[in-house]
C-alpha positions as a Python dict, from the first residue, in 0.01 Angstrom:
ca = {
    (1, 'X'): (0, 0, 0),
    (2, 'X'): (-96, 365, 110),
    (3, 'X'): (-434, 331, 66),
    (4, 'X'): (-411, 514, -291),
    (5, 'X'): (-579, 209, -474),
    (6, 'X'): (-861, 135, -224),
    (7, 'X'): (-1208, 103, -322),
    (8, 'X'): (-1390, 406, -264),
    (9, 'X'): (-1701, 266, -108),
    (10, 'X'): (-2031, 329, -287),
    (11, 'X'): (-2254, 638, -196),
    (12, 'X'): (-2535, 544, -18),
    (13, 'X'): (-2852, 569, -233),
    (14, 'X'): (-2986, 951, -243),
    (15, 'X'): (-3228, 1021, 8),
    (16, 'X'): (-3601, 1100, -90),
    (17, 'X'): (-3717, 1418, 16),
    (18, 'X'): (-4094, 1429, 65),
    (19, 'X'): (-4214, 1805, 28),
    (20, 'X'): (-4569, 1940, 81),
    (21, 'X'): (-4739, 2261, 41),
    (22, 'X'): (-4998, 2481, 205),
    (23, 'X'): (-5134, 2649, -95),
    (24, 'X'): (-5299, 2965, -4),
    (25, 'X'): (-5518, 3135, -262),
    (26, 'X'): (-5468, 3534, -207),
    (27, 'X'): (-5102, 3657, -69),
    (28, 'X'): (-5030, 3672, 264),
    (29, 'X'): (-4799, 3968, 422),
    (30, 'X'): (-4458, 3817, 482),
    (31, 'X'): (-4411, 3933, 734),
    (32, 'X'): (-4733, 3903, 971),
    (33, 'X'): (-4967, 3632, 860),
    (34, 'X'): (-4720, 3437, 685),
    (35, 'X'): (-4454, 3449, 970),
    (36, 'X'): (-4690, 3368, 1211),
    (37, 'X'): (-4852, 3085, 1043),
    (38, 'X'): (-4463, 2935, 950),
    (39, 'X'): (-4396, 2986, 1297),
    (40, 'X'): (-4693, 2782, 1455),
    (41, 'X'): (-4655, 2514, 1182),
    (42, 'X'): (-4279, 2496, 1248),
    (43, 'X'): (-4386, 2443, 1610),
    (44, 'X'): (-4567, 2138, 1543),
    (45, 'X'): (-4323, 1974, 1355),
    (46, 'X'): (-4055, 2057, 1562),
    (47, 'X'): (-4267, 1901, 1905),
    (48, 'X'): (-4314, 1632, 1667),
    (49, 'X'): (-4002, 1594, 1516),
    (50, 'X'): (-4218, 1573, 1199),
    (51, 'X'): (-3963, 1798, 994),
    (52, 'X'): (-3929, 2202, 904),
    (53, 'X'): (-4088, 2478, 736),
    (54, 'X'): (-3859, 2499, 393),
    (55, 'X'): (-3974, 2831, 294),
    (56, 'X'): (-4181, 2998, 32),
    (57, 'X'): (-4297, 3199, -211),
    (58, 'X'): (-4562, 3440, -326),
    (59, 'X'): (-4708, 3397, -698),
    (60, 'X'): (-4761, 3659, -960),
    (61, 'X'): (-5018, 3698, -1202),
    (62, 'X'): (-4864, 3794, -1565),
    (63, 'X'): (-4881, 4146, -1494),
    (64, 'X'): (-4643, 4145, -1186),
    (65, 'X'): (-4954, 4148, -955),
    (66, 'X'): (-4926, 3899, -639),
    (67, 'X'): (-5196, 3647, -659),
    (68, 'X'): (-5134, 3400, -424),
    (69, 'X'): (-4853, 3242, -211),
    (70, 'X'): (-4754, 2854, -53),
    (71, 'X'): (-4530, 2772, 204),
    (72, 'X'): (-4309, 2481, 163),
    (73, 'X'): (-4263, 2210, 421),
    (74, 'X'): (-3999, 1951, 406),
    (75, 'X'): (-4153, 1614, 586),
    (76, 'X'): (-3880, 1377, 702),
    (77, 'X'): (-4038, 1077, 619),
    (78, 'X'): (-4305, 959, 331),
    (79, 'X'): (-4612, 903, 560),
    (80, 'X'): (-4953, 927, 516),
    (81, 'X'): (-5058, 935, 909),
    (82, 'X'): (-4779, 1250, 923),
    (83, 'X'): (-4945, 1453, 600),
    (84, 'X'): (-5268, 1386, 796),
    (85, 'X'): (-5162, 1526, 1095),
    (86, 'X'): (-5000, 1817, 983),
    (87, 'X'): (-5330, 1885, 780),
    (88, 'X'): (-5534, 1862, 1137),
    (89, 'X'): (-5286, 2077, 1314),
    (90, 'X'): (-5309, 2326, 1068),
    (91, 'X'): (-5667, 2317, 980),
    (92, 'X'): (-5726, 2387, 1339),
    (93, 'X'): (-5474, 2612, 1506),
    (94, 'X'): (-5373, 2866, 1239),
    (95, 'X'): (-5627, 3102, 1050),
    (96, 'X'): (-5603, 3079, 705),
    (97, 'X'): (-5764, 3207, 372),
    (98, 'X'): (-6081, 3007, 229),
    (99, 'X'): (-5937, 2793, 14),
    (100, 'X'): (-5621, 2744, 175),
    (101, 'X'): (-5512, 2363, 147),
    (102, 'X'): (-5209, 2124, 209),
    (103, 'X'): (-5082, 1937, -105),
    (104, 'X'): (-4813, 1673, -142),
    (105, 'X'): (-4589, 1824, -360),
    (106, 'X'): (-4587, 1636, -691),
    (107, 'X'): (-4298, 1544, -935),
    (108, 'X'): (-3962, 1624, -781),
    (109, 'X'): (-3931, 1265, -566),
    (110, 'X'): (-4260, 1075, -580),
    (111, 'X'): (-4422, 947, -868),
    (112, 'X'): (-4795, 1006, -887),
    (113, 'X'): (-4868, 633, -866),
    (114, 'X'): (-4711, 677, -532),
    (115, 'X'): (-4855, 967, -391),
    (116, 'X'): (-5234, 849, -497),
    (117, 'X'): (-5348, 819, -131),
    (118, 'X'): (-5193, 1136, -23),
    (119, 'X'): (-5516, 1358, -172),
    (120, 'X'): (-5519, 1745, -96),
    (121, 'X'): (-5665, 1833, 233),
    (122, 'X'): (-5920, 2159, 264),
    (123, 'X'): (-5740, 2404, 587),
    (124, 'X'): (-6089, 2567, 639),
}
């Protein structure tokens, strides 16, 4: 009659968010090195249209001391050619720490059956 009784219609099913990670193994400043290497990364995926930088973080060992850090990249879609891609661009237009890699982040959307092919790939 108004409209009080209609069917809500069903939310659409929740979208998968595929998240990856540069992992670098000693801590970057915040704000040079890090900003700079978010910034050319963000670049990419914005010519690309790939997805965005997400943020970040800095680790600490368990006496408060920084021991590494990560920056967190939010891919629109699950694809392998993408990760790969992003790996390349990275690996050779932004200087990094040995040891620095990109890592499909595991656990939150993606089981690990799933994310089998997407293996860690070495920035440097």
């Amino acid at each position: 009659m108004f409209g009080f009784f209609k069917k809500k219609k069903k939310k659409q099913e929740e979208e998968k968010f595929f998240f990856v990670n540069v992992e670098i193994p000693t801590v970057l400043s915040p704000i040079d090195e890090r900003a700079t290497a978010e910034d050319l990364i963000q670049e990419f995926l914005d010519e690309n249209n790939f997805g965005e930088v997400d943020g970040g973080g800095t680790f600490m060992s368990d006496d408060g001391q920084p021991i590494s850090c990560q920056i967190t990249i939010l891919l629109k879609e699950f694809n392998k050619e993408h990760f790969v891609q992003l790996g390349e661009f990275i690996k050779n237009n932004v200087v990094l720490p040995k040891g620095s890699k990109l890592a499909a982040e595991r656990g939150n959307y993606y089981s690990d059956d799933e994310l089998k092919d997407f293996n860690d790939i070495e920035l440097n």
